[in-house]
N, C-alpha and C positions, 0 to 999 in steps of 0.2 A: 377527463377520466384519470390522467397520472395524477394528477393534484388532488383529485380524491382519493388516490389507492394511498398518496405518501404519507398526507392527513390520516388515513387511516393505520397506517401502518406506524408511521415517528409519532401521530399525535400532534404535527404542528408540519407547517412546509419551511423547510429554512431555506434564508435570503439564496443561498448556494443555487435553489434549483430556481428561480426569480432571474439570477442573470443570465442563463441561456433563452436565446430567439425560443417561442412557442413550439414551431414545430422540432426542438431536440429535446423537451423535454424527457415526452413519453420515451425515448432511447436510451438516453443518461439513466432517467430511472429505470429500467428494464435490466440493464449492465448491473447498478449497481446491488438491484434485489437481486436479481437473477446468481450472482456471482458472491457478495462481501456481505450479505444478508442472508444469503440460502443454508441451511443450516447441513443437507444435502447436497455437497458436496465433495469435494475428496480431501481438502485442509479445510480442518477445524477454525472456527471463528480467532480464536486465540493468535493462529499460528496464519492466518490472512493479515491480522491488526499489526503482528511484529513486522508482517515484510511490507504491510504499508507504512507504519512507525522508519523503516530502514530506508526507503526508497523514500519517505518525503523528509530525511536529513540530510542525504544526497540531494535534491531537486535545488535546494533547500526551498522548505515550505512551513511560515508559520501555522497557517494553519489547519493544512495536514500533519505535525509535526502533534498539536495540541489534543487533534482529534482523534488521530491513530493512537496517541498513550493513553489518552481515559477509554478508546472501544478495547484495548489489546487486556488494562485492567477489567475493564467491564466482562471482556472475557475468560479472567481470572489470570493473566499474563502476573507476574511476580515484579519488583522491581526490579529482581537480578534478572530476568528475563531481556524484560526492556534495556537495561544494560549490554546485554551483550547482543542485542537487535542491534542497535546502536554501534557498538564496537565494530559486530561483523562487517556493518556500511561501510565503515569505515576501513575496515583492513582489504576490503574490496576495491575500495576507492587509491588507496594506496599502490598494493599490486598492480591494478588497471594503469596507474599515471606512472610505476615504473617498468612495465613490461612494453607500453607503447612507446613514451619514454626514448627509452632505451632499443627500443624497433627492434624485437625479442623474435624473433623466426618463427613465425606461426604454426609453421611444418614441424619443427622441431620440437616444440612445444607440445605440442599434442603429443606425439612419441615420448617423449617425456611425462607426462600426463597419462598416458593410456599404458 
């Protein structure tokens, strides 16, 4: 039945849902209509594609990387958009390897923060 809802839904089953064991299919696919498909929900298609575009240049992932930039376009994301998806990964990744690093007071931090 998920192999028909996907087919009906993409249009085609890609290899992607082929390499999980049978019984995870139907759950993979549930997450991801349920969630990065649903159009009801509280972030817009556009602004799910940037933080997945962010997080799969962190993971690094080609081909989350390739996928997340043409759905963020598809959902009218700009290129300066995806630019600063990208950046933001990036200046996240930075702070995070110098706040721990550096073994930055986590108590302190927050108060600082809040």
């Amino acid at each position: 039945a998920a192999y028909k809802d996907i087919q009906a839904t993409l249009g085609t089953v890609p290899d992607m849902f082929k390499t999980l064991p049978d019984v995870a299919v139907a759950g993979a696919w549930a997450e991801i209509k349920g969630v990065q498909l649903n159009p009801n929900t509280a972030l817009n298609g556009k602004t799910k594609e940037l933080l997945g575009l962010a997080v799969a240049s962190q993971i690094p992932c080609q081909y989350c990387i390739y996928f997340h930039t043409l759905a963020a376009k598809a959902n009218g994301a700009s290129d300066e958009e995806i630019k600063e998806a990208i950046a933001m990964a990036a200046i996240v990744r930075h702070w995070s390897t110098m706040l721990n690093g550096s073994q930055v007071d986590l108590a302190t931090f927050k108060k600082q923060t809040d």
